[in-house]
LUMDO-363512 format. One record per residue (C-alpha): y, z, x. Coordinates in steps of 0.25 Angstrom, whole numbers, plus 5000, padded with zeros to 4 digits. Layout:
REM residues N
     yy     zz     xx
      Y      Z      X
...
REM end
This chain:
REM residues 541
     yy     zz     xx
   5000   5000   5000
   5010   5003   5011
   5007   4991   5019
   5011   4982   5005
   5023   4990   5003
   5026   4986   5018
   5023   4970   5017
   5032   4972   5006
   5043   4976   5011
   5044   4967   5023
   5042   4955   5012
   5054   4958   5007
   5060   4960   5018
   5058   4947   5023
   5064   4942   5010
   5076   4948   5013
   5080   4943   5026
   5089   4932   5027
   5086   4918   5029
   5092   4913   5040
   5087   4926   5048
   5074   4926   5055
   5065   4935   5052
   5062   4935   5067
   5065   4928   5079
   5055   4917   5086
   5049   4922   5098
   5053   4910   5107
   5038   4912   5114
   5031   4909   5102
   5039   4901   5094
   5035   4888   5104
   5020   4890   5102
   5016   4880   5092
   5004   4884   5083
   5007   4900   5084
   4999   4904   5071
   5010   4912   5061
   5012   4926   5062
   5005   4933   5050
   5013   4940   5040
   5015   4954   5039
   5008   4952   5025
   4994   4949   5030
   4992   4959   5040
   4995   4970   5030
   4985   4962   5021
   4974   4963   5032
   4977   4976   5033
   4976   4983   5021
   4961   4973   5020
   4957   4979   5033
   4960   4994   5030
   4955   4990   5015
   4941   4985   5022
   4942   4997   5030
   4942   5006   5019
   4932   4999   5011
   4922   5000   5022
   4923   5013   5024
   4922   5016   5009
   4909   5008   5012
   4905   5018   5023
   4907   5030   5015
   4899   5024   5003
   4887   5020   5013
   4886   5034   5018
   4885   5039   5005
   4876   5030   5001
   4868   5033   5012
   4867   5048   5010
   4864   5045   4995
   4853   5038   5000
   4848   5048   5010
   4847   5061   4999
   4840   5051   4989
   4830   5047   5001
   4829   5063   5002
   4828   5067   4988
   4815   5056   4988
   4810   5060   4999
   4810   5075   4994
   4805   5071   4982
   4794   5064   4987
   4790   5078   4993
   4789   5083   4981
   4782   5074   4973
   4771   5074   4984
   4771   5088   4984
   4769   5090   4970
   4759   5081   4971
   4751   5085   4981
   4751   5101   4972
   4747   5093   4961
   4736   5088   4967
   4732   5102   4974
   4732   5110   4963
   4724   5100   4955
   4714   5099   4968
   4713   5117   4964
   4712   5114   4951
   4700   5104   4952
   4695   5108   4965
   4687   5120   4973
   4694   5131   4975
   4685   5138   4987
   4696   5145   4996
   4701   5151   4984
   4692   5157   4978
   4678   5159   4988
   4679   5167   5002
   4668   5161   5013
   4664   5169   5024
   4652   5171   5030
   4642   5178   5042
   4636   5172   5056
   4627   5180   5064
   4619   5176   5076
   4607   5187   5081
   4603   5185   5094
   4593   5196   5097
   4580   5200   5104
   4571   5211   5095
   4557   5216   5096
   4547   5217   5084
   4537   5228   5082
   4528   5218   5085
   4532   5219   5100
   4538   5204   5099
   4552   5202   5103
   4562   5190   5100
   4575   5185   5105
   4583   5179   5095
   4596   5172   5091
   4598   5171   5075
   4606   5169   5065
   4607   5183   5058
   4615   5181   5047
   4625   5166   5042
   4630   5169   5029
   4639   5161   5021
   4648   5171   5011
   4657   5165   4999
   4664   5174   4992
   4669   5168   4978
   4680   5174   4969
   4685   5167   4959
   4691   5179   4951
   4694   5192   4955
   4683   5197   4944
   4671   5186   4948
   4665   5185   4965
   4654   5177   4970
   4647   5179   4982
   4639   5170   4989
   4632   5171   5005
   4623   5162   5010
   4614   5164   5020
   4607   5159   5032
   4591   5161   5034
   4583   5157   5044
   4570   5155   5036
   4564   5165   5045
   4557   5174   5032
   4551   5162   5028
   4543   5152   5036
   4535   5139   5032
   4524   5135   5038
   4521   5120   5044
   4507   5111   5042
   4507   5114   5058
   4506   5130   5052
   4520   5132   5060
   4530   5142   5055
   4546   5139   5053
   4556   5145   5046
   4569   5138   5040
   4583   5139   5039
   4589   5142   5027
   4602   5145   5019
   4600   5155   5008
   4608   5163   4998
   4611   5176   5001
   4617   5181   4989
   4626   5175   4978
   4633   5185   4968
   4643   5184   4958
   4651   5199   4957
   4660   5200   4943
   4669   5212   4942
   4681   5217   4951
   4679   5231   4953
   4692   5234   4959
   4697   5230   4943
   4685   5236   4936
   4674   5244   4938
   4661   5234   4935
   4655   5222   4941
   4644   5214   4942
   4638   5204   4953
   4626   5194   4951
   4618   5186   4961
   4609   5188   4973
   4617   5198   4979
   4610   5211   4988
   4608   5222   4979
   4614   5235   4982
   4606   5243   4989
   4610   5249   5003
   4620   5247   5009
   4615   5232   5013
   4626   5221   5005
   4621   5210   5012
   4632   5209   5022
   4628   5207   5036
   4640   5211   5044
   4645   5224   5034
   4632   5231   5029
   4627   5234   5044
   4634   5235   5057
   4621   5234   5066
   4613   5220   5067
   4599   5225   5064
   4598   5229   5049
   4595   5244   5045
   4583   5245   5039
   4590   5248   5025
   4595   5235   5025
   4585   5226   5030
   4573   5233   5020
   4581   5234   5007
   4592   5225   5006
   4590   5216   4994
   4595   5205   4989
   4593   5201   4976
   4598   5192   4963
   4605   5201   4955
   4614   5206   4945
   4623   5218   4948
   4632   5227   4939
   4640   5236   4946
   4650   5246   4945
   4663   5252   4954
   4670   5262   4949
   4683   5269   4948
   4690   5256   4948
   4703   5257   4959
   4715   5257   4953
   4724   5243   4955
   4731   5243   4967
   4740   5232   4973
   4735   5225   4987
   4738   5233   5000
   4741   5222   5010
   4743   5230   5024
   4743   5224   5039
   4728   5221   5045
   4726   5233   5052
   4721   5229   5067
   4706   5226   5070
   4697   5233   5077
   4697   5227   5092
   4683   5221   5097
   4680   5232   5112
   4669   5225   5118
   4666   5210   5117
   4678   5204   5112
   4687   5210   5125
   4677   5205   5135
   4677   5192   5128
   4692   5192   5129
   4694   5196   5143
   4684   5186   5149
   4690   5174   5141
   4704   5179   5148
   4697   5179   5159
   4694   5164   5157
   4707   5160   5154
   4708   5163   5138
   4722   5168   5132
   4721   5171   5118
   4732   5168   5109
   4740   5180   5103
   4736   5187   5090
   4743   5182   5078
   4756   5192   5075
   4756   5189   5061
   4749   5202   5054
   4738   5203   5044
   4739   5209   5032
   4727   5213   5024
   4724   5220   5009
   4718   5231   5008
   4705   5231   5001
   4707   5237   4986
   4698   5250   4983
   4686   5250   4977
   4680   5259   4967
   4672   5272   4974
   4660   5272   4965
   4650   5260   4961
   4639   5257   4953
   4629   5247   4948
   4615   5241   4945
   4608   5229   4948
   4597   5221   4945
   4589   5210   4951
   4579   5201   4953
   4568   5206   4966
   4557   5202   4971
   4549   5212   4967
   4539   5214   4953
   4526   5221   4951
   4513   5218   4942
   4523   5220   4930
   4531   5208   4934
   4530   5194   4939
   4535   5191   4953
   4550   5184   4954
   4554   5191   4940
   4565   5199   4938
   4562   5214   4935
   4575   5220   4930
   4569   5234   4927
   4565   5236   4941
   4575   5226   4949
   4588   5232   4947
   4595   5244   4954
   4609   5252   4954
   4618   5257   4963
   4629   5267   4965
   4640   5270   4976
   4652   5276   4979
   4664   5271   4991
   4675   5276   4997
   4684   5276   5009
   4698   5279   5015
   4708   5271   5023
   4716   5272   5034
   4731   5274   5032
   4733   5265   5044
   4727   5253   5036
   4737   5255   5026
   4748   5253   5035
   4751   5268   5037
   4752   5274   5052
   4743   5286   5053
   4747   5299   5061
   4740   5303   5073
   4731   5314   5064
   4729   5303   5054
   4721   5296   5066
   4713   5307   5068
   4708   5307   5056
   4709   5292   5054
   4698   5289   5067
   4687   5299   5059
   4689   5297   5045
   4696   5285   5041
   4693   5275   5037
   4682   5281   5029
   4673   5275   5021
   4661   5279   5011
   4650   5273   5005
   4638   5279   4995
   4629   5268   4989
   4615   5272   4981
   4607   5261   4975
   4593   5260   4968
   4584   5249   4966
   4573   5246   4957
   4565   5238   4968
   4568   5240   4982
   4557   5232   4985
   4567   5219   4981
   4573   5221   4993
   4575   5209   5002
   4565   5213   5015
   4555   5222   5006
   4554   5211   4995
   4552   5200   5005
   4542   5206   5015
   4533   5213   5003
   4535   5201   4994
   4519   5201   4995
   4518   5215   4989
   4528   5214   4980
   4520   5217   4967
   4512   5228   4971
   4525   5234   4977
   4532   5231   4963
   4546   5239   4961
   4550   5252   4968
   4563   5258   4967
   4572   5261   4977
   4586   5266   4984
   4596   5266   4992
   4607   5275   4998
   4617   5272   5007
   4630   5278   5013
   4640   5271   5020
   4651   5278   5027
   4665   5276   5040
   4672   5287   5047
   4682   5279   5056
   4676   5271   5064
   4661   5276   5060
   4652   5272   5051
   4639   5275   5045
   4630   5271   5036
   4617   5278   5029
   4608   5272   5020
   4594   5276   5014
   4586   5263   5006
   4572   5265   5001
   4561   5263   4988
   4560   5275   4979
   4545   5273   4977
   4534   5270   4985
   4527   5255   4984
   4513   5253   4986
   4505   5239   4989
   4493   5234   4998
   4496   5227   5006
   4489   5213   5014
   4479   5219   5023
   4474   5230   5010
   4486   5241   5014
   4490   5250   5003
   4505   5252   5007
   4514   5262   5001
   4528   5260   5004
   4541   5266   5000
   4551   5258   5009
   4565   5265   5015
   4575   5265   5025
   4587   5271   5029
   4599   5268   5040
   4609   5273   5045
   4620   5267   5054
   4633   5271   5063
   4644   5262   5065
   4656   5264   5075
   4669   5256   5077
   4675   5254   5091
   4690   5254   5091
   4691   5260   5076
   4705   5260   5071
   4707   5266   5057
   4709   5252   5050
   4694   5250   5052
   4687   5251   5039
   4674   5244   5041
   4666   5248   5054
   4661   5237   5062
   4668   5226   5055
   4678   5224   5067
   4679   5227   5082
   4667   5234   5090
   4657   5245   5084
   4645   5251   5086
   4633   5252   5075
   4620   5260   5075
   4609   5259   5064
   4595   5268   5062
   4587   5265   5051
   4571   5269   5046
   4562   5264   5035
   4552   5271   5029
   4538   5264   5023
   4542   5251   5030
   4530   5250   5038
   4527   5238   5032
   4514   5230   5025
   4503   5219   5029
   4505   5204   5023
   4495   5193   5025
   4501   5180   5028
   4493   5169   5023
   4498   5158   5030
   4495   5163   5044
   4483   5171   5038
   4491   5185   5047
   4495   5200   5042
   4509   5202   5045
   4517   5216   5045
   4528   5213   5034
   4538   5222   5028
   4540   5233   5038
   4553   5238   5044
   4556   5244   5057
   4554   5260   5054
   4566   5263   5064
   4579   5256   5066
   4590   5259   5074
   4601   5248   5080
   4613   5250   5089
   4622   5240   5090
   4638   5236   5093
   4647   5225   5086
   4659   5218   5089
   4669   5210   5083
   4673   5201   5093
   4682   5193   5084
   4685   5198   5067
   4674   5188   5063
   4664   5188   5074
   4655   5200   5079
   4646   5201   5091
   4635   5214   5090
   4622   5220   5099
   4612   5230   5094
   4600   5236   5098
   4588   5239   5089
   4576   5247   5089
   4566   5250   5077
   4554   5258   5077
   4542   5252   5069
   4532   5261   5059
   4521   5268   5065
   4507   5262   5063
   4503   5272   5052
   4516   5264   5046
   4510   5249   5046
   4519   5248   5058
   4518   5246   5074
   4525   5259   5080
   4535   5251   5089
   4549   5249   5093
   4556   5236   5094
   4570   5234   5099
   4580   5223   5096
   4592   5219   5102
   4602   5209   5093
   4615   5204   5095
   4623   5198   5084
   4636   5188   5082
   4642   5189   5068
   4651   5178   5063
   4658   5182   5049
   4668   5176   5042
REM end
């Protein structure tokens, strides 16, 4: 606008002057140049101007509407792009909750866990033979299903070498084959931390003694007490039991993992000679463990059982199922006491003197009867020929089970309430009343007060004595090798000394000594000694 006022002004200007005036004077050194192009006017060069700064501005109003253009562009590629994370996202929950829905839900609901132990040994027999050995003791398979909190399965398969039963060849020889059986498979209704009644059906190990069926928690030494290994049974059953007074509901205790009992013997040796070697372990993790305290359970229990042996007598027909004589009951009663350090608390110098005798503490009182105690798994099996003229005898069991700091100790008294009487293969009349007893010592090395189960972790000594009574034993014809053969009898003495470790918290090294002392001749059996040393690496997850 100024630069038209201005070519305005000097328009009129130039109007204004006077003709016969020059508006300027020639330049007498350009005025003889001939073809000189006329000067421009004052006019046009403002014309170009105001075009050149008018370009200008358009092209920057260009500029500015690129850079906004470019940004709109850029939060629309972003908004698509999240988007698209969003869709695939949704999609990809869609898809897993219908894959729940329709699919197995395993980790949820079943807990797998299991048992690997390897015995290599050298024993005696009261033969006066000797064997060295390495065997697979124990391989179990443990699922553990729950579904709900009112409804468990259980499930444990095991492995079996075929040992008990051998088949014979055209070429008369003898093998024996592996096997995977089932152990025991039981459903258990009920929640007695809810309410008071329960019930559990399948083959399951009946309750009697302190045998469960658990090869690493119902003994601490490798050899067997004679209580378990006569009268442990294992049966198809039905269970109803009873745990009474039912705990009043408490909320969860969650409180930090208290330390574990250190290994003293292997595990340090192992550990100085690999840093011998060159080996440096990594650090410890500095994240802590927190744990839930178990919920109590009810002091008093009781229950009955019934199932189907292997046992009948004239009255019966072999593989039936006598329910007026094969059932049983039982009754109990637990209790224990805590530490205070366990719960987080700091005790006082006096509270550990205490703490390192009596805490924690722990007691349990277990009767149980049973209307056959010839069911049982080794008396069933080795008498299985004299199993009608044994026919059904009573019996029972009582055991008590019992820690003091790091001490525990264990009684227990199973037997037949009646005496049985057969003849056996050679024309014997045997009279019989079989029973046993035991009792064993545990101690833990480097005890702390958090320890609530002896031998469960670090290093420990166990010691075990047991006896039988009218275990002597019987004579059995074999037909297929035309022999008479000793079956049924047990060592009338027993006693075992042995040591554990866990090296690692899943992984246990142990060595024992063993000797028994066999009947007396006037017994069925061979006065001798035999003496057996075993070692053992347990594997359990």
């Amino acid at each position: 606008m100024v630069g038209r006022i201005a070519a305005g002004a000097l328009v009129a200007w130039g109007i204004l002057l006077p003709a016969g005036l020059p508006a300027r004077a020639e330049d007498p050194a350009t005025s003889g140049i001939s073809g000189a192009a006329p000067p421009r006017s004052l006019e046009e060069r403002v014309l170009e101007l105001e075009k050149a700064r008018e370009a200008s501005d358009e092209a920057r109003e260009t500029s500015e509407q690129a850079t906004r253009e470019k940004e709109r562009l850029e939060q629309r590629v972003e908004e698509l792009e999240t988007a698209q994370v969003a869709n695939e996202d949704a999609t990809r929950s869609i898809i897993a909750g219908a894959l729940v829905g329709l699919g197995s839900r395993i980790n949820e609901f079943v807990d797998f866990g299991g048992v690997i132990e390897v015995l290599p040994s050298w024993q005696e027999d009261f033969d006066r033979t000797d064997a060295q050995t390495i065997d697979i003791n124990t391989l179990e398979l443990q699922f553990e299903i729950a579904v709900t909190d009112w409804a468990r399965g259980s499930v444990v398969i095991e492995y079996d070498d075929g040992s008990s039963i051998l088949f014979t060849t055209v070429e008369d020889d003898e093998f024996a084959v592996d096997k995977m059986n089932l152990d025991t498979a039981f459903v258990t209704i009920g929640n007695t931390e809810r309410f008071w009644p329960y019930s559990r059906v399948g083959r399951q190990v009946i309750p009697f003694g302190i045998s469960t069926g658990d090869p690493v928690a119902d003994v601490l030494n490798i050899v067997d007490p004679l209580t378990v290994a006569i009268f442990e049974t294992k049966e198809d059953a039905l269970l109803v039991g009873f745990e009474f007074p039912t705990p009043a509901p408490k909320p969860e205790i969650v409180v930090l993992a208290p330390p574990r009992v250190e290994p003293l013997v292997v595990a340090p040796l192992v550990g100085k000679l690999a840093r011998l070697l060159g080996y440096r372990p990594t650090p410890p993790p500095t994240t802590p463990i927190y744990v839930t305290l178990p919920p109590d359970r009810p002091p008093f229990s009781a229950g009955f059982y019934m199932y189907k042996g292997d046992t009948y007598d004239k009255a019966s027909r072999e593989g039936d199922w006598d329910l007026k004589h094969q059932m049983g009951a039982m009754a109990g009663y637990q209790t224990k006491g805590r530490c205070e350090p366990y719960l987080g608390v700091e005790p006082t110098p006096k509270d550990l003197d205490l703490l390192h005798v009596f805490c924690p503490w722990s007691l349990d009182v277990d009767v149980e009867i049973n209307r056959s105690v010839w069911d049982s798994d080794f008396l069933a099996f080795e008498y299985r020929s004299f199993l009608q003229q044994i026919g059904f005898e009573p019996g029972m069991a009582a055991s008590i089970k019992t820690s003091f700091g790091p001490v525990s100790i264990i009684g227990e008294w199973n037997g037949a309430l009646d005496e049985a009487d057969f003849i056996d293969d050679v024309g014997t009349l045997i009279k019989m009343r079989p029973r046993a007893w035991q009792v064993s010592l545990g101690y833990q090395f480097g005890w702390k007060p958090s320890v609530e189960a002896i031998g469960a972790q670090g290093t420990y000594l166990a010691i075990s004595y047991s006896a039988s009574h009218d275990m002597g034993g019987a004579q059995r014809f074999n037909p297929n090798e035309g022999t008479i053969a000793r079956i049924g009898f047990s060592p009338r003495r027993q006693i075992a000394v042995g040591a554990g470790e866990w090296v690692l918290p899943n992984l246990r090294l142990a060595l024992e000594f063993a000797r028994a002392w066999d009947y007396n001749k006037g017994h069925r059996g061979t006065n001798r000694v035999a003496d057996g040393v075993f070692s053992m690496v347990t594997f359990e997850w």
